[in-house]
TORVEXDO-776853 format. One record per residue: x, y, z of N, C-alpha, C, O in turn; residue in three letters. Coordinates in steps of 0.02 Angstrom, whole numbers, padded with zeros to 5 digits, always signed. Each point is the difference from the previous one (the first is absolute). Layout:
N
XYZXYZXYZXYZALA ...
//
This chain:
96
-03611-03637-04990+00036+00038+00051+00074+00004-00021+00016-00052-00029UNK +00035+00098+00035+00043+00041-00020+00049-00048+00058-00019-00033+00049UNK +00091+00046-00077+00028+00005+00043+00031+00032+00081+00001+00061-00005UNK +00018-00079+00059+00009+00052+00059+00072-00011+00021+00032-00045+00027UNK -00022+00088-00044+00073+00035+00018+00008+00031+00062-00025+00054+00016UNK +00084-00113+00040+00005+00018+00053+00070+00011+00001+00039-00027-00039UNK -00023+00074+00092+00081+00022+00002+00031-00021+00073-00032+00018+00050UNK +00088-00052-00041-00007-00021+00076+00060+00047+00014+00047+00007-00040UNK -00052+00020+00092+00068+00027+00037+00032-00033+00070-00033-00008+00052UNK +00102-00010-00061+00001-00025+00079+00007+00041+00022+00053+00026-00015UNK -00100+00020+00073-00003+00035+00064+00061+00013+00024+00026+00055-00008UNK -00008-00086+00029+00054+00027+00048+00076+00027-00044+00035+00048+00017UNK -00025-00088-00065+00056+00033-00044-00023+00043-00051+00049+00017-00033UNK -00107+00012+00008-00040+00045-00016+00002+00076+00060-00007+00057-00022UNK +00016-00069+00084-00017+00061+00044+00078+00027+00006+00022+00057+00006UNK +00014-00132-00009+00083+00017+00034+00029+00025-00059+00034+00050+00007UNK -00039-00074-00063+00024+00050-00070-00044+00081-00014+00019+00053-00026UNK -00064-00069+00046-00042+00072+00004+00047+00051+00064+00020+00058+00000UNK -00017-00114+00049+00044+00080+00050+00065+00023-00008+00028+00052+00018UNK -00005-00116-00058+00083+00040-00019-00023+00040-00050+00022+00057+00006UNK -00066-00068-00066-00002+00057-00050-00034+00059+00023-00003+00044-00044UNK -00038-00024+00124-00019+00051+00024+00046+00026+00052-00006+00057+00024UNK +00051-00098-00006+00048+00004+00048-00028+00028+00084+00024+00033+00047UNK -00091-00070-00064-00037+00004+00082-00040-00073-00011-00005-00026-00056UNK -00025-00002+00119-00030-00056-00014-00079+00027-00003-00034+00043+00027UNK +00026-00115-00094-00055-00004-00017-00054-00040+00018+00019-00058+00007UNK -00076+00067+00002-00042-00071+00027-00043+00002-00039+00011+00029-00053UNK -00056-00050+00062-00090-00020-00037-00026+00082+00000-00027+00034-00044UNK +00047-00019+00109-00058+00060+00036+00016+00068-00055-00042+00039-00021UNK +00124-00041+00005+00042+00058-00040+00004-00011-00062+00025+00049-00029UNK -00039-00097-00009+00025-00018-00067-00006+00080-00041-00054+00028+00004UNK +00096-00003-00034-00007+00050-00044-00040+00010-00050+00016-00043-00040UNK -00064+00079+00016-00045+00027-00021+00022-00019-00066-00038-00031-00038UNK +00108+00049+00019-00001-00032-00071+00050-00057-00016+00037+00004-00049UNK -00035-00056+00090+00012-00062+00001-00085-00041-00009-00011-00056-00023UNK -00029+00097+00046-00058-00040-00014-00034+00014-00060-00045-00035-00024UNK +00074+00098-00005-00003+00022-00082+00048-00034-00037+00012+00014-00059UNK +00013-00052+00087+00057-00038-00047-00035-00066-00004-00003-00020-00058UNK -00027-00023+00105-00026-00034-00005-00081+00002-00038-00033-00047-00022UNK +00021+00106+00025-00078-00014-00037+00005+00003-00086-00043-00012-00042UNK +00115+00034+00035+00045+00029-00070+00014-00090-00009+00040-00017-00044UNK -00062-00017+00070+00021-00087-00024-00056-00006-00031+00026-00027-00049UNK -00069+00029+00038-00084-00008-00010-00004-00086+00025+00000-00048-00038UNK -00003+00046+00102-00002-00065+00004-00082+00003+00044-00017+00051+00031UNK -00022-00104-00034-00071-00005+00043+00010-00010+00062-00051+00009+00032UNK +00100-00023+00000+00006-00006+00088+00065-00026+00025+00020-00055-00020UNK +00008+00084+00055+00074+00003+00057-00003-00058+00044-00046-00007+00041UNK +00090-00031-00048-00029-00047+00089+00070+00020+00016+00038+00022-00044UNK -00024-00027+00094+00024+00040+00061+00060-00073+00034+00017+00013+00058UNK +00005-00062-00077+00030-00064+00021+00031+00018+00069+00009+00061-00001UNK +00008-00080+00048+00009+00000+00059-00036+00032+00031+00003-00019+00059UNK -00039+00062-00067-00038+00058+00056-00040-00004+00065-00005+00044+00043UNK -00034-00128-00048-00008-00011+00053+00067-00042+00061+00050-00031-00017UNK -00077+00047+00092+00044-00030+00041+00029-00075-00003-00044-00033-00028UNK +00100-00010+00043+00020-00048-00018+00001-00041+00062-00014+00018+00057UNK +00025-00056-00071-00011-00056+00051+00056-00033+00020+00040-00034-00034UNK -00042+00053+00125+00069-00012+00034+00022-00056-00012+00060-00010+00011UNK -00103-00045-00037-00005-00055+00021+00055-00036-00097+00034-00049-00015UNK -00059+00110-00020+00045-00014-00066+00073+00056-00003+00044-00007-00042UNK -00042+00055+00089+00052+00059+00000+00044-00070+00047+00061-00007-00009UNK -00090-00028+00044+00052-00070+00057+00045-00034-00067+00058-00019-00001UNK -00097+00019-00040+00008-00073-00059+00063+00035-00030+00054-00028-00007UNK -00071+00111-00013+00043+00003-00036+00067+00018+00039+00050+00003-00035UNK -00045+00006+00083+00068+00017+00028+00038-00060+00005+00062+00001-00004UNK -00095-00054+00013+00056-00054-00020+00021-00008-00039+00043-00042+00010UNK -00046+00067-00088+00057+00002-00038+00023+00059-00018+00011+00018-00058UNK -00002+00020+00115+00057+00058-00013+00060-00019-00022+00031+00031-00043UNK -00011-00086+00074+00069-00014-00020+00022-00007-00100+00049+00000-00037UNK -00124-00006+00035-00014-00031-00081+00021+00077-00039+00028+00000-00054UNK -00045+00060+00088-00011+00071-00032+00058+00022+00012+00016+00027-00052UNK +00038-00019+00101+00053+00049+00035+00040-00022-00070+00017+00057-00016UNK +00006-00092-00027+00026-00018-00048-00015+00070-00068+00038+00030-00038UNK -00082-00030+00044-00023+00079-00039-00033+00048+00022-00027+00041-00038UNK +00022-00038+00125+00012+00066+00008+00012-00022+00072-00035-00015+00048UNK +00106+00019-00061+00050+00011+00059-00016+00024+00095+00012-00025+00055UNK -00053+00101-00086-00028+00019+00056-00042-00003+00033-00005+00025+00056UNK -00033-00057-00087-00072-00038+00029+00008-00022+00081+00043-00036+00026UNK -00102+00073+00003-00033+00017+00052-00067-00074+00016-00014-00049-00034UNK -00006+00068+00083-00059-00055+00009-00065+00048-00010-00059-00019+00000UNK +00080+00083-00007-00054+00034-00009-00026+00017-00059-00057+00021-00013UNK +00111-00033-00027-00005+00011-00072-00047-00048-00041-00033+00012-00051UNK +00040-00093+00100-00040-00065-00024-00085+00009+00034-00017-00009+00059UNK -00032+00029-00121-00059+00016+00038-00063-00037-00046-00055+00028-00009UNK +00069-00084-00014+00005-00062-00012-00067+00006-00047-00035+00050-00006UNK +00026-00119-00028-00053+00037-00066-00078+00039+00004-00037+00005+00049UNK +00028+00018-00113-00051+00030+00012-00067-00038-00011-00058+00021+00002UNK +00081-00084-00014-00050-00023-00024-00011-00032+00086-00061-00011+00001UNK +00081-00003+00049-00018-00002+00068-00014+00036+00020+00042+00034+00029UNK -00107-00015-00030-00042+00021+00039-00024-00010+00075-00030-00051+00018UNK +00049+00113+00033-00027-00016+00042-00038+00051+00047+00006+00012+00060UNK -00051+00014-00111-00053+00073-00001-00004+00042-00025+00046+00040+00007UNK -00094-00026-00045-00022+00037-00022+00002+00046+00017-00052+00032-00005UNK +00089-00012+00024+00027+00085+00016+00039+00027-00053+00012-00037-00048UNK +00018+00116+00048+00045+00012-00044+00062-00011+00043+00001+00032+00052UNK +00054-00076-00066+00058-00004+00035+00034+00065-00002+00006+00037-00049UNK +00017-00028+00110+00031+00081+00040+00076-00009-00068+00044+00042-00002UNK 
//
């Protein structure tokens, strides 16, 4: 058996660089027709998708306590901005 070549994208800074370069927002539902020709132009065997499912309030709690740790490099940081890892999971849903 061959090797498998997976390509990971983080989701959410994947959609937010996608809408400034369309200069409308982008989601899952809109991805451009040839952004997904750009990706099949990788020849890679399968996409995983890193953040895409919903997160877990219970780790989005964890991470707002060290906001104070982040405002140091980015100044403007919001509590909304902290939407805490993806690897907390907390459903299998696609997060909004």
């Amino acid at each position: 058996m061959g090797k498998f070549l997976i390509y990971e994208i983080n989701t959410r800074v994947w959609l937010n660089t996608l809408s400034r370069r369309y200069k409308k927002p982008i989601t899952l539902a809109n991805v451009p027709d040839e952004v997904a020709r750009e990706l099949g132009a990788l020849g890679v065997d399968s996409i995983w998708l890193m953040g895409v499912w919903a997160r877990s309030p219970l780790g989005i709690a964890g991470a707002l306590r060290y906001k104070h740790e982040y405002v140091g490099a980015l100044p403007d940081l919001t509590d909304s901005d902290i939407i805490g890892s993806a690897y907390a999971i907390g459903d299998y849903t696609v997060a909004a």
